[in-house]
C-alpha positions as CSV (number, residue, x, y, z in Angstrom):
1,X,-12.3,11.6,21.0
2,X,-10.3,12.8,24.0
3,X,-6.8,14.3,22.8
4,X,-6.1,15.5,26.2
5,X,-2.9,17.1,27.9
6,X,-1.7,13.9,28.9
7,X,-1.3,11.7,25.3
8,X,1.5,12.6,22.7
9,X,-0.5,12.6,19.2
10,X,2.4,11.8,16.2
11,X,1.8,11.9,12.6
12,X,2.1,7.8,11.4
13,X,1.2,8.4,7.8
14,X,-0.3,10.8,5.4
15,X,-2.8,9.6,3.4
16,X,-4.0,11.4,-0.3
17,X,-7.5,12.1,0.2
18,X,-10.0,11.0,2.7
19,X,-10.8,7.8,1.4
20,X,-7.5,6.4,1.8
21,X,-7.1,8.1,5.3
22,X,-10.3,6.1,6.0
23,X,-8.5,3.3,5.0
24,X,-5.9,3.3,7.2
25,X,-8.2,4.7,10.2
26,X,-9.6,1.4,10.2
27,X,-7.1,-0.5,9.8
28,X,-5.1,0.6,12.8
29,X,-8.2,0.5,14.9
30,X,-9.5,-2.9,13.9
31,X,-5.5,-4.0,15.1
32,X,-6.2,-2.2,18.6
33,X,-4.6,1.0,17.9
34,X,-6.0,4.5,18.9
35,X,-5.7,7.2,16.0
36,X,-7.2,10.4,15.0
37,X,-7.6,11.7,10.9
38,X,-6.7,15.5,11.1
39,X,-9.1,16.7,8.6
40,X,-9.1,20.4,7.3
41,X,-11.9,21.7,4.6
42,X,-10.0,20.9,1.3
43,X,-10.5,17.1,2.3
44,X,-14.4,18.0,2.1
45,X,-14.7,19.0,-0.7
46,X,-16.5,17.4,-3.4
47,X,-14.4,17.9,-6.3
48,X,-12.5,14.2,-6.8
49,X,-9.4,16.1,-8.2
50,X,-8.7,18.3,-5.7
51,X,-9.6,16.4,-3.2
52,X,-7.3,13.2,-4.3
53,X,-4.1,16.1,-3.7
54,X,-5.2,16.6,-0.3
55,X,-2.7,15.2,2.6
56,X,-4.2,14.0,5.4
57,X,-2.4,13.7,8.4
58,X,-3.7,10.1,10.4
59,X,-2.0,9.9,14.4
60,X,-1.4,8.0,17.1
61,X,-0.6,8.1,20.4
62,X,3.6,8.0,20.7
63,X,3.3,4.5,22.5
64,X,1.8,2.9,19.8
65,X,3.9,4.7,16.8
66,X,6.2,1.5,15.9
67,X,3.5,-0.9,16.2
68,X,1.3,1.5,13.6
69,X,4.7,2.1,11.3
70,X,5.1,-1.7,11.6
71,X,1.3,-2.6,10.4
72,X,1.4,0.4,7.7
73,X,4.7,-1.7,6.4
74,X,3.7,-4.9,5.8
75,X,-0.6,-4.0,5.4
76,X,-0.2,-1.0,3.2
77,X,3.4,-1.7,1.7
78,X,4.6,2.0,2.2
79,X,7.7,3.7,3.3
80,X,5.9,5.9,6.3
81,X,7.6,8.9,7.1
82,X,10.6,9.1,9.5
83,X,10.3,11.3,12.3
């Protein structure tokens, strides 16, 4: 996936463990919004434990960040993080 110069990337949600940022990957894509999971190695890994504490960071492009917020509110029934 492009993340080029000219797209702002912000942080919509964190998700605990890559399952859930799965999740909400495909939920914001199947509603027309572009995102990215930032993964890092501890999200790999194939220990369930320590893998369920990892934060996942899942973004979008800025123009689309209230419409993502918005979906993640009433689909997922979270608080998403102010920024």
């Amino acid at each position: 996936m492009d993340h080029g110069k000219d797209m702002k990337w912000v942080k919509v949600y964190s998700a605990i463990g890559i399952q859930e940022a799965n999740i909400i990957k495909g939920l914001l894509e199947a509603n027309g919004i572009r995102c990215y999971v930032k993964e890092n190695a501890a999200s790999t890994m194939n220990y369930p434990l320590a893998e369920s504490q990892v934060d996942i960071p899942i973004f979008t492009l800025d123009k689309d960040e209230f419409t993502a917020k918005e979906l993640l509110r009433k689909e997922v029934i979270i608080e998403t993080e102010e920024t």
